[in-house]
N, C-alpha and C positions, 0 to 999 in steps of 0.2 A: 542682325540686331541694329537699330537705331541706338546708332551713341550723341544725338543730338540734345543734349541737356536741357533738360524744363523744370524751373523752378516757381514753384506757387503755393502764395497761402490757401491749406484745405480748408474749403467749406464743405464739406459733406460728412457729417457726424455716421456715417454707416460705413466708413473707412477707418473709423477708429481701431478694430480689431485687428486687422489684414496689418496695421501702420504698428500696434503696437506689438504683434507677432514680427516685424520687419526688426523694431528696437530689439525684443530679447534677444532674437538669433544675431544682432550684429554685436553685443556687449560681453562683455567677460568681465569678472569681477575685481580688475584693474581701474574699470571705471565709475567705480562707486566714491561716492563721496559724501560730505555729508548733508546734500540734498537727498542722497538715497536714501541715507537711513533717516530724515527729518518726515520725508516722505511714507517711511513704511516700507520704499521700494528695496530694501534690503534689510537682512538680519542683524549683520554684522558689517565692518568694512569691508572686510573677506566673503562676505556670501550672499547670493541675491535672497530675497524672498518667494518659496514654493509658488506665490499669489501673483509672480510678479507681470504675468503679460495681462491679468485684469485690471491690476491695479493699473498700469498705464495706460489699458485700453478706457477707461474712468477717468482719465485725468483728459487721455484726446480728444473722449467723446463728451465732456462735459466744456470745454476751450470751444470747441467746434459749434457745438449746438448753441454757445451763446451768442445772443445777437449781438455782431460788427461793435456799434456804437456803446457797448457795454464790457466787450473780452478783453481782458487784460493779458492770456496766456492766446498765442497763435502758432500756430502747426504750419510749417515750411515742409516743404517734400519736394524732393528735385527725382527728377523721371529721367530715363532715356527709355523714349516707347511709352508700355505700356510697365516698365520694370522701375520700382522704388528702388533708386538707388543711393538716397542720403536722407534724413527727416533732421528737422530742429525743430525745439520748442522753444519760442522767444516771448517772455513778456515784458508788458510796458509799465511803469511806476512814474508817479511823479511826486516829490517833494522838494523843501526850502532851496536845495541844490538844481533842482529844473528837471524836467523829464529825462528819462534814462534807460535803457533795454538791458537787459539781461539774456544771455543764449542759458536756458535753464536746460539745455539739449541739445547736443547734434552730435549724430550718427551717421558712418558712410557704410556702407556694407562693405565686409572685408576685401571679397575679389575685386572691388572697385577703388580701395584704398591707394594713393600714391597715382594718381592720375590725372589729377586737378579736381577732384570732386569736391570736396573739400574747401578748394582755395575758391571754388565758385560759386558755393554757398556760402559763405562767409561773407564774400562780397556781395553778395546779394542783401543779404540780411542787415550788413552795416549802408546799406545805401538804403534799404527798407526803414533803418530807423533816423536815419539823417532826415529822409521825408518827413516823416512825424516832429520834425523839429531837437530828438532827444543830442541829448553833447557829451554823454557816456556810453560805452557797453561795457557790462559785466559777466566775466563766466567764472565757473568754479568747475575745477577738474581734479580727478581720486587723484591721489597720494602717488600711485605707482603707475601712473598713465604716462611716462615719461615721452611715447610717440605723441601724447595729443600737447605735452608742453613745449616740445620742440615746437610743432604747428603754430603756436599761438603766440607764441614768442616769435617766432618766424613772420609772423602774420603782423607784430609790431604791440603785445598785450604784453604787461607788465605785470609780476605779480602785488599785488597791494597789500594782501595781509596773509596770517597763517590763522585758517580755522584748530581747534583742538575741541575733544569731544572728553567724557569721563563715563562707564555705563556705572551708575549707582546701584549698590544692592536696596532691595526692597524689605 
């Protein structure tokens, strides 16, 4: 196997399914948060959504097929070969504070965890949005991810605030 690392934004909206079946099998329900459930992509904080490798294949294939100069949500995917071995989803905003990225997603595949995969998507993507000019990145990670808050505190991110959620009865 080629372990030489290739990282690039996907443009090919016919990879959305193959990418978002790579997310389900790489996630366990430690790392919901509550983009999943604002998403749909989960039940509960505890439990994914039955729907869930469509719904994210909707969300890559809708990022993807939009034109460049218009997408706000981009699909990172780092290869060795021809084998997905990490994906992020990064998007861009901009307000009174100035442009800013968000990792709204990144994923390494388990056997590849602890290898540098991770620390070289990361880097990639904060040097991605350096270019665009942004002077923030933002991520949100589940509650009980405690290996991805090592990482990112590791990596120099600081927590800034505490989401809380309430489910209302109807």
């Amino acid at each position: 196997m080629d372990h030489t690392l290739l990282i690039a934004w996907c443009e090919h909206p016919a990879a959305a399914r193959m990418l978002a079946e790579f997310f389900v099998e790489s996630v366990t329900p430690d790392y919901i948060s509550h983009g999943e459930l604002q998403l749909g992509r989960a039940e509960t904080s505890e439990r994914w959504s039955p729907a869930l490798t469509d719904i994210v294949t909707e969300e890559i294939h809708g990022a993807v097929a939009t034109p460049a100069p218009e997408r706000t949500l981009w699909v990172a995917v780092a290869r060795e070969g021809d084998t997905v071995v990490a994906l992020a989803l990064v998007s861009f905003h901009s307000s009174r504070g100035g442009l800013y990225g968000v990792i709204e997603d990144i994923v390494v595949r388990p056997t590849r965890r602890r290898h540098g995969i991770g620390h070289a998507l990361l880097d990639w993507i904060e040097a991605e949005v350096r270019a665009r000019g942004a002077t923030r990145l933002f991520l949100e990670s589940g509650l009980h991810n405690a290996p991805a808050h090592a990482f990112f505190q590791h990596a120099g991110y600081a927590t800034c605030s505490v989401t809380m959620t309430k489910t209302l009865s109807t």
